[in-house]
N, C-alpha and C positions, 0 to 999 in steps of 0.2 A: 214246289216248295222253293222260297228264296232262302238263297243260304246269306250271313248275314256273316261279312268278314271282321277282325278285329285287328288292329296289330298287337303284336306278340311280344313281349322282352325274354327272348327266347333262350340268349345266349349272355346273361347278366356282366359276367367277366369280360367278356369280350367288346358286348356295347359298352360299358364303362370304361375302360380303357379306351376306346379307340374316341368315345366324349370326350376326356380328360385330356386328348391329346390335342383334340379341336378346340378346346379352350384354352388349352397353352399356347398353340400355335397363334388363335385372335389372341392372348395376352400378350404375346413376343410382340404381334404386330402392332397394338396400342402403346410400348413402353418404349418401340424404337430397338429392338433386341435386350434390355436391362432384364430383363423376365428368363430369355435365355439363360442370359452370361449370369444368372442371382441361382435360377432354381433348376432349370431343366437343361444342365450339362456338368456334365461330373470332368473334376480336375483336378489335379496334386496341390492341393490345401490343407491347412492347419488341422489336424486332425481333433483341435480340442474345439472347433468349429460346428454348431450344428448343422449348421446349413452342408458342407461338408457332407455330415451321414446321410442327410436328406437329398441331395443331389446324388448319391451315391444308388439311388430306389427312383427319382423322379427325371432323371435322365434320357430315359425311356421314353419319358410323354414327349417331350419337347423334338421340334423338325428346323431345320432352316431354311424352308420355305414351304408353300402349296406341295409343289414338284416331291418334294420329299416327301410329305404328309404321305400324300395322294398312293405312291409307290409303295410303302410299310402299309398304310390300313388298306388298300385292295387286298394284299395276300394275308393280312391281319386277318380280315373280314370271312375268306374265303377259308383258309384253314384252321381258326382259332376255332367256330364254332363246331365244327365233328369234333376236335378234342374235348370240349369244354363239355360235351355230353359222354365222349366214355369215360374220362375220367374226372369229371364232377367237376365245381367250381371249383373250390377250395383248393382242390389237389392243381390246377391249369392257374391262380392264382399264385403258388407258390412258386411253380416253376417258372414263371414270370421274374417274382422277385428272385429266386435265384441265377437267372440268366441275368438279370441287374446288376445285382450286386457283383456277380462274376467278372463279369465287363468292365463293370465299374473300378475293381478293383486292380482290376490289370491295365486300367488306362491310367489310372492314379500311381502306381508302382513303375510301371516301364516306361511312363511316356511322360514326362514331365512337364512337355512345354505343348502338349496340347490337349484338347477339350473332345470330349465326345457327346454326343447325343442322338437320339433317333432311335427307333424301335427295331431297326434291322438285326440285331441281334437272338430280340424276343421271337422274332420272323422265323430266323431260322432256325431255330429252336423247337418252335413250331413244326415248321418243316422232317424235322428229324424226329420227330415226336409223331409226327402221323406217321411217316416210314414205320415205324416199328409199332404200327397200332393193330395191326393182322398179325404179327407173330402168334405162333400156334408155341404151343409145347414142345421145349428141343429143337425147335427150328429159327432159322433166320432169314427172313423175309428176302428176295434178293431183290426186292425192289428197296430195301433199305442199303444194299450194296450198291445197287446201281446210281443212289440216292446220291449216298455218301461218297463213293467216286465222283461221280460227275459234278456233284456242288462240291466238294473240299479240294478239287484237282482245280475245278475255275478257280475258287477262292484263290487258292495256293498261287497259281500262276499270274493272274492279279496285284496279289499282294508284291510280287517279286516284278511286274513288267510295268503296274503302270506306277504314277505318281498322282494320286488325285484326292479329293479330299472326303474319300471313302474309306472307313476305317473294314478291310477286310480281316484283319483279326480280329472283330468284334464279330463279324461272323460267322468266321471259326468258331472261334468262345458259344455262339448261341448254337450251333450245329450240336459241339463237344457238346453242351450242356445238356440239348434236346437229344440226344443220344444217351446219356448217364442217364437224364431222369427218365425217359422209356422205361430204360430196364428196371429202375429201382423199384419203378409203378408195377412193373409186369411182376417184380416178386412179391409187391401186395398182394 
């Protein structure tokens, strides 16, 4: 018997997103960056602005280059989809826009004179969100300890040694986030 392959939209949230972000990226590249600095980087602006709440959710998509793209959707790609099947679109969508908006709102509030953008947040968020995807009842995974040591001690020591145009509080923030909403999922 010949078996007769298909491709699959396996992982809805996941391919859409990491789309969304390939077409931001060729719109950056067609506009010259205006498409960045308009829609896909969140910054300390007028709050009666829409564009504003809108950057504050589509920050996410946007890269500042291939190099960047390429680095968020490999581990996008590789980790989003097991979440996105235990715990459902809907619920791996939300926590998305919550790791957004989180980011978003701490880049707006404490940093006023610069810009963020990139999925590395959602990433690790990701990241911390699988950690805690085996927990049993009453237990805590130690590979969510070892998880969260070892990526929040790099982050940490990072954030304090180097200077570079890597927002590692924003990875914190997505770690934090993927950490809360784990559990908030596991008490559904």
């Amino acid at each position: 018997m010949k078996r007769k392959w298909k491709l699959q939209y396996n992982s809805p949230v996941v391919l859409s997103f990491t789309a969304l972000s390939l077409l931001a990226l060729l719109l950056n590249a067609l506009t010259g960056g205006w498409s960045n600095r308009t829609l896909f980087s969140v910054y300390r602006a007028s709050l009666l602005s829409p564009l504003t709440w809108l950057r504050l959710f589509t920050h996410v998509l946007g890269h500042s280059g291939y190099a960047h793209f390429i680095g968020n959707m490999l581990l996008f790609l590789v980790v989003g989809p097991p979440m996105e099947e235990k715990y459902g679109s809907r619920r791996l969508l939300i926590a998305i826009l919550i790791t957004a908006a989180v980011t978003g709102v701490v880049e707006m509030a404490f940093f006023p004179g610069r810009a963020l953008l990139g999925a590395s947040g959602v990433v690790f968020m990701l990241i911390l969100l699988s950690s805690l995807s085996g927990m049993g009842s009453g237990a805590i995974p130690l590979t969510l300890i070892l998880v969260a040591v070892l990526y929040l001690g790099q982050e940490l020591v990072h954030m304090l040694s180097l200077r570079d145009n890597v927002s590692q509080l924003a990875h914190l923030l997505g770690g934090l986030c993927g950490a809360g909403i784990g559990f908030a999922f596991r008490k559904r």
